[in-house]
Backbone as ProteinMPNN parsed JSONL, in Angstrom:
{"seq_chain_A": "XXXXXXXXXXXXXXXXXXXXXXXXXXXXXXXXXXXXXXXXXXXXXXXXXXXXXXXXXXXXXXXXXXXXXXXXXXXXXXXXXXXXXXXXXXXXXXXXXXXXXXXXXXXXXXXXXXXXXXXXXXXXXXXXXXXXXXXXXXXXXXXXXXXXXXXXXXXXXXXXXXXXXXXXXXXXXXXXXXXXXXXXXXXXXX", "coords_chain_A": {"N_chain_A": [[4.408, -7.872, 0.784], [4.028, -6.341, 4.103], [5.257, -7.282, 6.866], [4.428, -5.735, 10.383], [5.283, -4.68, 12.918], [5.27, -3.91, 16.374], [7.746, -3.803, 18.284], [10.91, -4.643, 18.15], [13.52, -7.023, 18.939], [15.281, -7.446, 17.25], [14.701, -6.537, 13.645], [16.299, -7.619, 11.475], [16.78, -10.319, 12.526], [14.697, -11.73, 13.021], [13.988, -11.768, 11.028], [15.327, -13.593, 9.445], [14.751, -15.725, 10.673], [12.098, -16.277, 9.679], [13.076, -16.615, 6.957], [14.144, -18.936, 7.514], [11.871, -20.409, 8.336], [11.366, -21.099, 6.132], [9.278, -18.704, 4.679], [9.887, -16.983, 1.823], [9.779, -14.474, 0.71], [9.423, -10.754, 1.18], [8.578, -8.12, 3.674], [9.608, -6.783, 6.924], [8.756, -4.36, 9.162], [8.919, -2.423, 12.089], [8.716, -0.482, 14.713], [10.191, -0.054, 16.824], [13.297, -1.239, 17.66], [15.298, -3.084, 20.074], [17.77, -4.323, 19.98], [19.036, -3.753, 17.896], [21.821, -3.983, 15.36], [24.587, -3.78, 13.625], [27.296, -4.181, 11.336], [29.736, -6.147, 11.929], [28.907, -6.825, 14.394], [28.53, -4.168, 15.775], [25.811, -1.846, 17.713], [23.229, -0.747, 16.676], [21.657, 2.22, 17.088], [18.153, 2.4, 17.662], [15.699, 4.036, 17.795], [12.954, 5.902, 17.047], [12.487, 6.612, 14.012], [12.658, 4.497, 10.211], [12.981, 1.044, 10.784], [13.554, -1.41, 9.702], [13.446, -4.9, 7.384], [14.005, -6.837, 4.595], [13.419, -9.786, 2.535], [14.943, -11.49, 0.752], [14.905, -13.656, -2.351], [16.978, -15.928, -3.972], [17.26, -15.743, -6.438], [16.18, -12.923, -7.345], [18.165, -11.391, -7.523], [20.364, -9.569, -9.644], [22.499, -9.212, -10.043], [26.246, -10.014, -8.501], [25.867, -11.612, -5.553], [27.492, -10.413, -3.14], [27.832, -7.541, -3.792], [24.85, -6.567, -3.305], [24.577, -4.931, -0.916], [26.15, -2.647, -1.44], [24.497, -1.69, -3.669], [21.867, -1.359, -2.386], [22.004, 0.46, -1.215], [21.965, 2.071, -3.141], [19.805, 2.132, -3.916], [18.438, 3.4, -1.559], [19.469, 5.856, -1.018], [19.007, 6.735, -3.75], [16.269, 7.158, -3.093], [15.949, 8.753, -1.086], [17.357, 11.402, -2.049], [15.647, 12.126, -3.664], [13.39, 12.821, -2.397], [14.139, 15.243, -1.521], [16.651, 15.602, 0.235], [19.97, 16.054, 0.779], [21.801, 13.568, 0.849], [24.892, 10.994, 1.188], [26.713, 8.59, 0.338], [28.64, 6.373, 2.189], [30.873, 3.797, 1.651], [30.846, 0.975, 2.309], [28.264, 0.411, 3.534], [26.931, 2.701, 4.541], [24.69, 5.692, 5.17], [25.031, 9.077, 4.919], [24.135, 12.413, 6.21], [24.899, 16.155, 5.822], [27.265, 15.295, 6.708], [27.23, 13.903, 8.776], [26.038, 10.415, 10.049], [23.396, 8.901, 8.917], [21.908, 6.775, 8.043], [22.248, 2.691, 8.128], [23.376, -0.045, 6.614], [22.332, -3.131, 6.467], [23.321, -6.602, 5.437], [22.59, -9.836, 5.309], [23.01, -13.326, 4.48], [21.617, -16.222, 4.03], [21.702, -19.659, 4.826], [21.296, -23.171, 4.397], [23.085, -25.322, 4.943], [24.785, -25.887, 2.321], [23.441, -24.679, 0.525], [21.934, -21.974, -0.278], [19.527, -19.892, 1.212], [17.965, -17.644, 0.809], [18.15, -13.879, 1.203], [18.808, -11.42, 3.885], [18.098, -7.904, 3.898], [18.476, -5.574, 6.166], [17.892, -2.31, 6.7], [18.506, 0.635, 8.353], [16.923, 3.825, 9.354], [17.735, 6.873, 11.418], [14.806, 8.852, 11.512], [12.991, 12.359, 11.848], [12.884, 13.757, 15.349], [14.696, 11.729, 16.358], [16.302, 11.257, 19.515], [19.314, 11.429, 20.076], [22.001, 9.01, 22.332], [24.393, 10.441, 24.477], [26.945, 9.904, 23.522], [26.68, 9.174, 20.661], [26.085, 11.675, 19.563], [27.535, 13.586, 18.583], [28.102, 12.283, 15.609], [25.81, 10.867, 14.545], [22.788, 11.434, 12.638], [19.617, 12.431, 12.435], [16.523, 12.661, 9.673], [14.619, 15.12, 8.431], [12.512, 14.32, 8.646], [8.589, 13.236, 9.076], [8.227, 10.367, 11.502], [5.677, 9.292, 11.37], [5.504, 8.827, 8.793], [6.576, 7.09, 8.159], [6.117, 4.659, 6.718], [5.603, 5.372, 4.123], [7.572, 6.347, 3.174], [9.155, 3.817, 3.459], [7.911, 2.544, 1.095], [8.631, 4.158, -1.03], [11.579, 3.786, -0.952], [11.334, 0.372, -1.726], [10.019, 1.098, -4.136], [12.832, 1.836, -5.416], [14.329, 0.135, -4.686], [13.391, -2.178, -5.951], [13.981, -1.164, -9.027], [16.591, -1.049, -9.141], [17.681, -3.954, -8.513], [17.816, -4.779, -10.931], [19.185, -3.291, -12.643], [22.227, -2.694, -14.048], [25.723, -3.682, -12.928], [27.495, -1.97, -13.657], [26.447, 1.015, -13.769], [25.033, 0.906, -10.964], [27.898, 1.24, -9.797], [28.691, 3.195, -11.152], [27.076, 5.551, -9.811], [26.916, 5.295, -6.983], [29.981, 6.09, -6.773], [30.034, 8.524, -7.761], [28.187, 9.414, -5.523], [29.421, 9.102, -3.378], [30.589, 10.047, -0.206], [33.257, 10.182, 0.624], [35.572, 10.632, -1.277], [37.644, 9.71, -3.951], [38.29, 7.157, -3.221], [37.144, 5.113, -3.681], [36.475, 1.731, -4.409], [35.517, -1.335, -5.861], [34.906, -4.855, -5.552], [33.008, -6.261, -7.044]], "CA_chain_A": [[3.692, -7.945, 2.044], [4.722, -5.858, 4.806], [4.538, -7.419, 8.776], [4.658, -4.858, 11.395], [5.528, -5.089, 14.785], [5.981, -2.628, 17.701], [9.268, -3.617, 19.017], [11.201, -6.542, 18.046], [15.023, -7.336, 19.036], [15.828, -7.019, 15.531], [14.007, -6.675, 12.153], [17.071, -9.186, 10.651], [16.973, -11.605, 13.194], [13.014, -11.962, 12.928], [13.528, -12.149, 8.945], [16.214, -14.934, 9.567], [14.188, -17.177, 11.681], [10.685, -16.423, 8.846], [13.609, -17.262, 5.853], [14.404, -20.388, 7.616], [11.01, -21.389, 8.335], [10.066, -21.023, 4.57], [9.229, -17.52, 3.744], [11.25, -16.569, 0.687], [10.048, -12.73, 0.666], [8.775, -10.295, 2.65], [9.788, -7.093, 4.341], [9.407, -6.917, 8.159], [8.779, -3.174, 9.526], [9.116, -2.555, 13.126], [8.471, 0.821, 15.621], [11.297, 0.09, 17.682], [14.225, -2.016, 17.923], [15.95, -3.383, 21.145], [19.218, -5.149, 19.476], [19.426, -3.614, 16.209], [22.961, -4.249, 14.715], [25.313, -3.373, 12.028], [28.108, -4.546, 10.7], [30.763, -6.249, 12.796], [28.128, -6.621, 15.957], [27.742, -3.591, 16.193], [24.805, -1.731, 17.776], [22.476, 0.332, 16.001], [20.611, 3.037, 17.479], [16.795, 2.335, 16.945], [14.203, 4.658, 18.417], [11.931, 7.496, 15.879], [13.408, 5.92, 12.501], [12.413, 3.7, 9.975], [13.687, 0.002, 10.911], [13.039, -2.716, 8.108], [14.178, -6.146, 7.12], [13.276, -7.414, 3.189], [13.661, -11.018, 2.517], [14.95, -11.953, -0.782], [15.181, -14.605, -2.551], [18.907, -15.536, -4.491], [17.124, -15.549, -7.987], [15.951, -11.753, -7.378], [19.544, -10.391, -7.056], [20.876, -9.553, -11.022], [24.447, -9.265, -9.888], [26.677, -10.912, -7.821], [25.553, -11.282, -3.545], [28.146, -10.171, -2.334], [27.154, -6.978, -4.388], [23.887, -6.394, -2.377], [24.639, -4.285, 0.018], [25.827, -1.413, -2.087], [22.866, -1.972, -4.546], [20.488, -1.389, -1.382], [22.664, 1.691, -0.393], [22.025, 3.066, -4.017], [18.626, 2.581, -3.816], [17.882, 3.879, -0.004], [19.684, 7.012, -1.493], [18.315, 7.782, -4.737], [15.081, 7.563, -2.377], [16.272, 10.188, 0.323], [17.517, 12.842, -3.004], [14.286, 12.772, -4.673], [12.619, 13.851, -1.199], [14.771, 16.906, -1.455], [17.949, 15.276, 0.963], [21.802, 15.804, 0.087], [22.201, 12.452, 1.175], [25.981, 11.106, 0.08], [26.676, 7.157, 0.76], [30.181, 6.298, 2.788], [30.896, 2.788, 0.823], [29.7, -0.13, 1.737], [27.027, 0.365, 4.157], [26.345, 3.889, 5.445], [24.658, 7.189, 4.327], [25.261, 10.7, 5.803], [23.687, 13.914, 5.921], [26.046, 16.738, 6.496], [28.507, 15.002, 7.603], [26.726, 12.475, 9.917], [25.76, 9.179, 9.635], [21.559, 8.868, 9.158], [21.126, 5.479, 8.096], [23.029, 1.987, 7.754], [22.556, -0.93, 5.834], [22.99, -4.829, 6.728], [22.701, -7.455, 4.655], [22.72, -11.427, 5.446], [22.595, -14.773, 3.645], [20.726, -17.274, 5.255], [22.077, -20.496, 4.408], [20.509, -24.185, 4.749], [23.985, -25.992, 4.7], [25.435, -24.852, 1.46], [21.995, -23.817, -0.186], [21.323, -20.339, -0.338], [17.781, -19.664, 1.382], [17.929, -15.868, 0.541], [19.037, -12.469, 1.81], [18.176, -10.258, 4.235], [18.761, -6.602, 4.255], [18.624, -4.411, 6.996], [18.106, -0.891, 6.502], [17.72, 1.374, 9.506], [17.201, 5.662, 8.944], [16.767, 8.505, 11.716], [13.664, 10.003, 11.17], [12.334, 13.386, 12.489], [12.25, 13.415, 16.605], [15.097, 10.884, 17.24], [16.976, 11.655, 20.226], [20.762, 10.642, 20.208], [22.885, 9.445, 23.582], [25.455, 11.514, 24.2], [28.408, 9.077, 22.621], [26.241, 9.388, 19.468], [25.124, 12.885, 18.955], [28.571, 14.392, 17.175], [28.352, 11.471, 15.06], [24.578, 10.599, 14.091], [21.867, 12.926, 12.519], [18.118, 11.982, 11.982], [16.259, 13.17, 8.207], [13.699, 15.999, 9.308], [11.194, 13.176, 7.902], [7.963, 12.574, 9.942], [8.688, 8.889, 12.044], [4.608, 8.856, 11.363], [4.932, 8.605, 7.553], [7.785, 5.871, 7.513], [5.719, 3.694, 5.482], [5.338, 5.961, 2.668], [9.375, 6.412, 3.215], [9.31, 2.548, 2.933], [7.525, 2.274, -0.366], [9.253, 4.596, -1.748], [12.773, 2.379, -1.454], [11.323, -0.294, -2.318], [10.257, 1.2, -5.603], [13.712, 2.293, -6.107], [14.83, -1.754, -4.902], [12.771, -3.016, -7.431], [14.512, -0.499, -10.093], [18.257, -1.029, -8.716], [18.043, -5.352, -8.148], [17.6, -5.149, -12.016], [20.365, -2.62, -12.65], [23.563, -3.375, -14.27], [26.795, -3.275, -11.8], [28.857, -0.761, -13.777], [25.52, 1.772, -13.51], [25.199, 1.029, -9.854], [29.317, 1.616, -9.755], [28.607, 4.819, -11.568], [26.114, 6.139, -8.81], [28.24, 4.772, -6.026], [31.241, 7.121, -7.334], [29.294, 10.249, -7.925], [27.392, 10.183, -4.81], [30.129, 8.849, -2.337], [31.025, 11.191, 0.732], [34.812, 9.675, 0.533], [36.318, 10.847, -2.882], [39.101, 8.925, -4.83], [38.93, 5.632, -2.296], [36.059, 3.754, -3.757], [37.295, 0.521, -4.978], [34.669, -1.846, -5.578], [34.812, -6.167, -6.142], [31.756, -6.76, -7.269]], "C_chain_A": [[4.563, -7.357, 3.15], [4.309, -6.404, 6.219], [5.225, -6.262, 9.674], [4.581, -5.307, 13.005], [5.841, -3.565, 15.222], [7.123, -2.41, 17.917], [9.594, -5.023, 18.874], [13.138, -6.242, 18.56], [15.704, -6.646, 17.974], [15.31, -7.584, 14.523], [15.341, -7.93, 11.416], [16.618, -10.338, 11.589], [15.458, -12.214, 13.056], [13.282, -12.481, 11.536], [14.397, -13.359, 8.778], [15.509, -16.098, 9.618], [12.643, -16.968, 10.222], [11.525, -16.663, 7.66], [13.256, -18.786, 6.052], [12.881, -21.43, 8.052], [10.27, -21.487, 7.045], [9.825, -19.874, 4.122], [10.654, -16.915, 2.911], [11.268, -14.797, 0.606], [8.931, -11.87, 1.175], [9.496, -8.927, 2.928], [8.547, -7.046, 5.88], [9.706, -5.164, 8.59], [8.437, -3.235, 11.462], [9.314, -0.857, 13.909], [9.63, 1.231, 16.077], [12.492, -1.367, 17.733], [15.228, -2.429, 19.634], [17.464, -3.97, 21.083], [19.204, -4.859, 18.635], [21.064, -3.732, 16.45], [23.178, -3.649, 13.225], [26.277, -4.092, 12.048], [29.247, -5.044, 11.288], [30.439, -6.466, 14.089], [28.003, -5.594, 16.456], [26.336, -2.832, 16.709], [24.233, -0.861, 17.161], [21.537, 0.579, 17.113], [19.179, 2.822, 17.06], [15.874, 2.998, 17.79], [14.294, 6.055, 17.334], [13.158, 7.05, 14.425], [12.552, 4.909, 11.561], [13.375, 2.162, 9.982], [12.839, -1.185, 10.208], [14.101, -3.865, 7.43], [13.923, -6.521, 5.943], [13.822, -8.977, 3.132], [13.542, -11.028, 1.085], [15.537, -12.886, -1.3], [16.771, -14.579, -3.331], [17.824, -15.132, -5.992], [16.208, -14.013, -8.672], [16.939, -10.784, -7.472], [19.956, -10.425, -8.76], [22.454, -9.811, -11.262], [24.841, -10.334, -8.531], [26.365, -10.739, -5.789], [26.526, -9.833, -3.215], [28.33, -8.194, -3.231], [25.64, -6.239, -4.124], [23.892, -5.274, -1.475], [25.018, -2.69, -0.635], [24.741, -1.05, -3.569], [21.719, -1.081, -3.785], [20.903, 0.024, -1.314], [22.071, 2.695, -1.497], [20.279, 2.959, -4.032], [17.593, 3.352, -2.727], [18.862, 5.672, -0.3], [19.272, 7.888, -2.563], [16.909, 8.333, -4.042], [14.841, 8.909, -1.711], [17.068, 11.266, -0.963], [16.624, 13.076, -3.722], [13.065, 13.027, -3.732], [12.93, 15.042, -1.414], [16.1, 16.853, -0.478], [19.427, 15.344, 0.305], [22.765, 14.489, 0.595], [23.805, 12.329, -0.049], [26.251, 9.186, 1.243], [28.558, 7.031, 1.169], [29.967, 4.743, 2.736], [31.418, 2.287, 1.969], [28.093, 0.321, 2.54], [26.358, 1.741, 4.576], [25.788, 5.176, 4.764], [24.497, 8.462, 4.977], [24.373, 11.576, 4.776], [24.498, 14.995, 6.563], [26.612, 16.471, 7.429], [28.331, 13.807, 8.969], [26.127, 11.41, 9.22], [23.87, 8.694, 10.029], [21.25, 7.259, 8.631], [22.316, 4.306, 8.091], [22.089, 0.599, 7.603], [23.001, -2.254, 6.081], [22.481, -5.875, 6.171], [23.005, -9.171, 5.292], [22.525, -12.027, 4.316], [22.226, -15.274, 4.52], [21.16, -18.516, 4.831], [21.082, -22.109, 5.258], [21.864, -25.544, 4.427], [24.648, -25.87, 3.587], [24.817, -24.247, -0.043], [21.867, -22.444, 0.487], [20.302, -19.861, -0.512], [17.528, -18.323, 0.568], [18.735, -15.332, 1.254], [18.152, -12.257, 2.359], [18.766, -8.809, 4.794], [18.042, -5.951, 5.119], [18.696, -3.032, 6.923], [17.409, -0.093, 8.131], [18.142, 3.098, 9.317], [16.573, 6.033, 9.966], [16.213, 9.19, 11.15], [13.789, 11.038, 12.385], [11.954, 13.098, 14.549], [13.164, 12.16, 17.275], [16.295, 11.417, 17.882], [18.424, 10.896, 20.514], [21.462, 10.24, 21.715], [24.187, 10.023, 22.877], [26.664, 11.205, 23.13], [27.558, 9.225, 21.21], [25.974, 10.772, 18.669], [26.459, 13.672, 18.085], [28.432, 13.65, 15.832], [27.248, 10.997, 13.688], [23.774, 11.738, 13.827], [20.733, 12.173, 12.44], [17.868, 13.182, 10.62], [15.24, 14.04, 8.748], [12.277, 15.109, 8.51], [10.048, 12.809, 8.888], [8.196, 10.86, 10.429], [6.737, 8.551, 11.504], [4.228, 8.275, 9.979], [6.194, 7.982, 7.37], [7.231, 4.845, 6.788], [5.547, 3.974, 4.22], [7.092, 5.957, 2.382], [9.718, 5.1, 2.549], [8.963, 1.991, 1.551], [8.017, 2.635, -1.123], [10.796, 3.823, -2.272], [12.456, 1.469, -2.21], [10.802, -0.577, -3.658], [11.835, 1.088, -6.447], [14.674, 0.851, -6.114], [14.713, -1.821, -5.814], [13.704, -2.837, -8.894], [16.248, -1.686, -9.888], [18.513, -2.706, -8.988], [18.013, -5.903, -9.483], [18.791, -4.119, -12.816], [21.905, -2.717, -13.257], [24.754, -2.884, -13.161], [27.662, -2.107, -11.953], [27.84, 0.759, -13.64], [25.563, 2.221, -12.122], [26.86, 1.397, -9.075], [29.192, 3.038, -9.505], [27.601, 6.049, -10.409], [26.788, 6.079, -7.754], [29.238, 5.953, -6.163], [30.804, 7.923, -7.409], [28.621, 10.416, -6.69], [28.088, 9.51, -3.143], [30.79, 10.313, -1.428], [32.283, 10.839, 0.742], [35.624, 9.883, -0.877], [37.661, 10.304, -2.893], [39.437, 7.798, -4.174], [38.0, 4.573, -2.659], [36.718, 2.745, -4.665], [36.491, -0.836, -4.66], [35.164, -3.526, -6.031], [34.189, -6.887, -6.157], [31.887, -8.508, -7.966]], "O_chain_A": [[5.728, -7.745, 3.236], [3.232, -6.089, 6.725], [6.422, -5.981, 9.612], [3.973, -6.022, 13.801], [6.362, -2.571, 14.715], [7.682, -1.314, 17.859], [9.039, -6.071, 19.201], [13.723, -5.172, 18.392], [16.418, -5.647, 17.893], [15.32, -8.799, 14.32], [15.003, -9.007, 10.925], [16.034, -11.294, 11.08], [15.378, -13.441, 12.997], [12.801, -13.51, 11.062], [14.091, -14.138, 7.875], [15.561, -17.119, 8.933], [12.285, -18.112, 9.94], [10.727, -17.082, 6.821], [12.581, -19.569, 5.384], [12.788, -22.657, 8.081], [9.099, -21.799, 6.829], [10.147, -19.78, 2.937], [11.803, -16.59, 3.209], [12.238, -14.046, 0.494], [7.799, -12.226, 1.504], [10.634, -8.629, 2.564], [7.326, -7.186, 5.943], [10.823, -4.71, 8.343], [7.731, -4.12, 11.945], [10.205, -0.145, 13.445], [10.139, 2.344, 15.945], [12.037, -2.502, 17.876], [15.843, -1.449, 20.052], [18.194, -4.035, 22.071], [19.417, -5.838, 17.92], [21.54, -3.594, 17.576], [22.499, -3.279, 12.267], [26.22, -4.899, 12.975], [30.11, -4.172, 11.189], [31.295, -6.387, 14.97], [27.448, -5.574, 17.555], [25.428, -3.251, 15.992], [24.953, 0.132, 17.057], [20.889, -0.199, 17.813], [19.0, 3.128, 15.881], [15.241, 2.284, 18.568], [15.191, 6.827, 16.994], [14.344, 7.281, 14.191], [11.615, 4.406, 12.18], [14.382, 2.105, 9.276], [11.686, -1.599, 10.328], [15.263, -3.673, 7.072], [12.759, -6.803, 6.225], [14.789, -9.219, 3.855], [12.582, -10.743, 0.369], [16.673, -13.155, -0.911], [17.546, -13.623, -3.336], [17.877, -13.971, -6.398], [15.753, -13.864, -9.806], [16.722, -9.573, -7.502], [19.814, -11.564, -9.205], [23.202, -10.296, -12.111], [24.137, -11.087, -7.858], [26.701, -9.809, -5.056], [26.233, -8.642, -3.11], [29.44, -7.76, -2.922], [25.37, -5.289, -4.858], [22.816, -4.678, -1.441], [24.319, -1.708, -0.384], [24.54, 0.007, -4.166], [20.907, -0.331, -4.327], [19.976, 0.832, -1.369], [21.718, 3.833, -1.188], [19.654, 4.006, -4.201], [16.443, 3.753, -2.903], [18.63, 6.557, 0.525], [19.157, 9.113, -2.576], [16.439, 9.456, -4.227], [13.957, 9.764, -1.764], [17.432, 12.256, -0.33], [16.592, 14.076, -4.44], [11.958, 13.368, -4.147], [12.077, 15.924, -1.507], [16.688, 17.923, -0.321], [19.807, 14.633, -0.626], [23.989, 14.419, 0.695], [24.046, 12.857, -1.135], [25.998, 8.89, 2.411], [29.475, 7.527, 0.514], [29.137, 4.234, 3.489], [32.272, 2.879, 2.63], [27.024, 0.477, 1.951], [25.183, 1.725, 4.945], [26.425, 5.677, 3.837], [23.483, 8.606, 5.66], [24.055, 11.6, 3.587], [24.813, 14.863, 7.746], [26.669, 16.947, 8.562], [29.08, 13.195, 9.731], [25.765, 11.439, 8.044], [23.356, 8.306, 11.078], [20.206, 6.717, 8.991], [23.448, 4.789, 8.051], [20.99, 0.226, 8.014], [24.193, -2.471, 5.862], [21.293, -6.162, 6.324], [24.123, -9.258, 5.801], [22.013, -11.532, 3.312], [22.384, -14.96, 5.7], [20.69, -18.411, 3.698], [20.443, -22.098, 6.31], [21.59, -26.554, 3.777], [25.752, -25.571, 4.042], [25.271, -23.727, -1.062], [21.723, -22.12, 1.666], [19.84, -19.436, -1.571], [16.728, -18.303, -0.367], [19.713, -15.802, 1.837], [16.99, -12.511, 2.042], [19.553, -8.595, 5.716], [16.869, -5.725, 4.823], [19.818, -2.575, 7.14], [16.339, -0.225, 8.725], [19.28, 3.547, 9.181], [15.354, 5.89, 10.061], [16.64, 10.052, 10.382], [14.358, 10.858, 13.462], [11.014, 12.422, 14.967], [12.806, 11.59, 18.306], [17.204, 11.936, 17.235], [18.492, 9.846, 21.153], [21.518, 11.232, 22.443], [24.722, 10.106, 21.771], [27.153, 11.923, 22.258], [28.446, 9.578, 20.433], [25.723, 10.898, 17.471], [26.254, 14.268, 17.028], [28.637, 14.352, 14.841], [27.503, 10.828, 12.496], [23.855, 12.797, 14.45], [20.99, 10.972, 12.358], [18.556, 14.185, 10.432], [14.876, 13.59, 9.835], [11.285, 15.571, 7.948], [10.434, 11.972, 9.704], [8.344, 10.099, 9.473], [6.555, 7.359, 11.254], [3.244, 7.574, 9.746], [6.896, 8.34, 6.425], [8.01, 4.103, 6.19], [5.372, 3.158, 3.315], [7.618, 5.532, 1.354], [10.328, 5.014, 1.483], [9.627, 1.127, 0.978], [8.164, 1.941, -2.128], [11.115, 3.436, -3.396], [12.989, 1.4, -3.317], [10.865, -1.631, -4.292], [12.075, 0.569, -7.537], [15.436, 0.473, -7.004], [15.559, -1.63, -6.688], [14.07, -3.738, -9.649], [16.661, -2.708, -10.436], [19.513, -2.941, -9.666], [18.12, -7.121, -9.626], [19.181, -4.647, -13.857], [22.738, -2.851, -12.36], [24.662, -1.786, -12.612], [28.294, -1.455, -11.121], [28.53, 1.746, -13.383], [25.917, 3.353, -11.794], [26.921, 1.777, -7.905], [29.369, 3.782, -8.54], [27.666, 7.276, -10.477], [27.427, 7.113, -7.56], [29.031, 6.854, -5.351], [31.534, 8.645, -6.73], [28.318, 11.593, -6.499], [27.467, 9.457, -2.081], [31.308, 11.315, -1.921], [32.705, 11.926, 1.137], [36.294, 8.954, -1.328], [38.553, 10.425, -2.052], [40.556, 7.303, -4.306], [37.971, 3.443, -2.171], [37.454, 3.075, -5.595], [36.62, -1.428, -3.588], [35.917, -3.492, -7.004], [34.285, -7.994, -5.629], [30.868, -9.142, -8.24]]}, "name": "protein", "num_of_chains": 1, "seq": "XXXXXXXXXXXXXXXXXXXXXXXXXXXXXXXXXXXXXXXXXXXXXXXXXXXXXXXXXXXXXXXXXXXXXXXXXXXXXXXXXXXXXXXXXXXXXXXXXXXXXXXXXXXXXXXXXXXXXXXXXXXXXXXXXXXXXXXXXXXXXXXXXXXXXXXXXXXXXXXXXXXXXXXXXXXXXXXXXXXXXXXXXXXXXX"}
């Protein structure tokens, strides 16, 4: 089930607060973002992109959590090379297109005191038409992907989820390593 919104703060923080009131799964799609985040508090850029939250439960994950996040990465990439993209993933969270940084990936636990509600991942990709500020534009690229057909974009991942969250770790390793933009530093502890 996909909920859509216009403009939310942030696709995680929405999927946080619908974990903790009970929904176990879900993905949350969203136009625009006002507080997107990454990794460390930072901010993510969100305008002309697809911005999306999935809610998953723990007994959907095959491998270990903490494991998740480059799982998601390998599946939000095999997605963007069987468009026709030279996408290349910069381990743990990020994936470039020559040489810039087009999407990044954030994952949570949601916890209920030292129960483990679920996950939620964060994926956010420049599409086609998004305009960088200045401090961003050496840095960031957008995918020449219509922003109008980000739901077909979206289905498509979450075919390749589905595939990947069933996946063995030394597979997802092996993908990881062959399609990393950083050669000879990946060093994974899954």
């Amino acid at each position: 089930k996909i909920i859509k919104y216009p403009t939310l703060p942030s696709t995680n923080t929405k999927a946080k607060e619908l974990l903790l009131s009970g929904v176990r799964e879900g993905v949350l799609l969203a136009d625009k973002q006002t507080a997107g985040r990454g990794r460390l508090g930072r901010s993510f850029f969100s305008e002309n992109g697809l911005f999306t939250s999935i809610i998953l439960a723990p007994d959907q994950i095959s491998f270990a959590p903490s494991f998740l996040t480059s799982a998601v990465a390998v599946a939000v990439c095999r997605t963007l090379r069987e468009m026709g993209f030279a996408i290349g993933i910069k381990w743990v969270n990020d994936l470039y297109l020559e040489g810039k940084k087009v999407c990044g990936i954030l994952t949570e636990a949601v916890m209920n005191g030292n129960e483990i509600l679920g996950y939620v991942v964060g994926i956010g990709i420049n599409l086609d038409g998004a305009k960088f500020p200045e401090e961003l534009a050496e840095i960031a690229t957008a995918i020449p992907f219509p922003c109008e057909k980000k739901e077909e974009l979206l289905w498509n991942i979450l075919q390749n989820l589905d595939i990947v969250l069933h996946e063995s770790t030394d597979s997802l390793v092996g993908y990881l390593t062959e399609n990393s933009v950083v050669k000879g530093v990946l060093t994974l502890c899954p």
